[in-house]
C-alpha positions in Angstrom: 0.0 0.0 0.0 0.7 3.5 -0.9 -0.3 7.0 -0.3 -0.5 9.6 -2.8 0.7 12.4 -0.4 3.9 10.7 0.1 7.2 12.3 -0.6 5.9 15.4 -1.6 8.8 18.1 -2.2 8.1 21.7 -1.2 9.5 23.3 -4.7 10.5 21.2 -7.9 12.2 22.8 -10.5 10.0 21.1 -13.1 6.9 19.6 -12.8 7.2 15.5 -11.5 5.1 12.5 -13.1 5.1 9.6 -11.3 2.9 6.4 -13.2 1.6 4.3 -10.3 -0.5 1.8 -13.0 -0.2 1.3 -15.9 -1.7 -1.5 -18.9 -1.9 -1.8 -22.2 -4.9 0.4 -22.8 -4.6 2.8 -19.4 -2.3 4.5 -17.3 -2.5 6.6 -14.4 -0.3 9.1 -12.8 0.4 11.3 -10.6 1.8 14.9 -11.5 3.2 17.1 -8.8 3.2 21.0 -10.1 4.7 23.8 -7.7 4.2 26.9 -9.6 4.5 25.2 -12.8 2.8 25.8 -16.6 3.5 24.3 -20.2 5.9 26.1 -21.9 5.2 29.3 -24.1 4.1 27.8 -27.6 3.5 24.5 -26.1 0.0 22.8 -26.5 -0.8 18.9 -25.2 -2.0 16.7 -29.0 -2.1 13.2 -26.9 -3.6 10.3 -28.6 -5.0 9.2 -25.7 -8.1 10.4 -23.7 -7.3 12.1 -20.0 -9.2 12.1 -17.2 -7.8 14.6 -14.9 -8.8 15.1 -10.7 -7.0 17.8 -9.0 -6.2 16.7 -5.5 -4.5 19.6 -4.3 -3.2 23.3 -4.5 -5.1 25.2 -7.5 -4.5 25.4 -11.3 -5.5 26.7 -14.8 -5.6 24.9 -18.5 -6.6 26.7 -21.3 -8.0 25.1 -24.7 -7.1 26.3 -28.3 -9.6 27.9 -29.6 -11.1 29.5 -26.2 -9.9 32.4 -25.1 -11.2 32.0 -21.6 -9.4 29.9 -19.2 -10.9 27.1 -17.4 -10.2 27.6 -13.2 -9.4 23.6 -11.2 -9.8 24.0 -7.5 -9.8 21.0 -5.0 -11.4 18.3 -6.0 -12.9 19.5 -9.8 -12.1 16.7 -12.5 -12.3 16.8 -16.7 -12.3 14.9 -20.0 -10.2 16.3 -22.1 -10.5 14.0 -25.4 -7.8 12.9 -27.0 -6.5 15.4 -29.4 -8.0 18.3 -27.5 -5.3 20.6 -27.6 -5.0 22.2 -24.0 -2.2 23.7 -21.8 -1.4 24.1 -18.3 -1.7 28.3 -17.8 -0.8 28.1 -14.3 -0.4 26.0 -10.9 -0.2 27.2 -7.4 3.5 28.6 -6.6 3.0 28.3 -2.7 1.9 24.8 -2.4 1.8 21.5 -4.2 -0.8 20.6 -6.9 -1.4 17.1 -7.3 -3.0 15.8 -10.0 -4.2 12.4 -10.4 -4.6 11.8 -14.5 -6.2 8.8 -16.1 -5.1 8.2 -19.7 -7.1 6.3 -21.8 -6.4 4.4 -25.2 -9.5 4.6 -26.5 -8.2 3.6 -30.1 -8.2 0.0 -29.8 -11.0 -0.7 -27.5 -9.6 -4.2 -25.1 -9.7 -7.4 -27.3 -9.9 -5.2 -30.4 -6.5 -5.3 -32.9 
């Protein structure tokens, strides 16, 4: 047994993934952000779907083609279908934000080649 809230550093210098399952069809992780966003210029294209939780701390993804920016506070979750291009705006400096993401591959459903 394991706990999510383990080992959690105070600052990182970039943001920490940590896959605690993973098959051939999912995978989950955990992300730690401190203050963290994606890189100017830099949108997610992922083939697979992502659930994402936010467990901790506070953060802010935008979508291309939106100009408004969607808030995550404690506890708020999202689909963000696979080749939804979306970035990470901004993460709480302060404090940890955990995330807890589901990927799914969605392309080949199980037992399907």
């Amino acid at each position: 047994m394991r706990n999510l809230y383990d080992n959690l550093p105070k600052s990182l210098p970039e943001e920490l993934v940590t896959v605690l399952l993973e098959s051939e069809h999912v995978r989950v992780e955990r992300i730690l952000s401190t203050g963290h966003a994606s890189p100017a210029g830099f949108w997610y294209d992922q083939d697979e779907d992502e659930w994402v939780l936010l467990l901790t701390g506070a953060a802010r993804l935008r979508f291309e083609g939106r100009e408004a920016e969607i808030p995550l506070c404690v506890g708020d979750y999202l689909l963000i279908p696979a080749h939804t291009r979306h970035r990470v705006e901004w993460t709480t400096p302060a404090e940890p934000t955990v995330w807890l993401a589901v990927f799914l591959d969605t392309r080949h459903p199980p037992g399907m080649v």
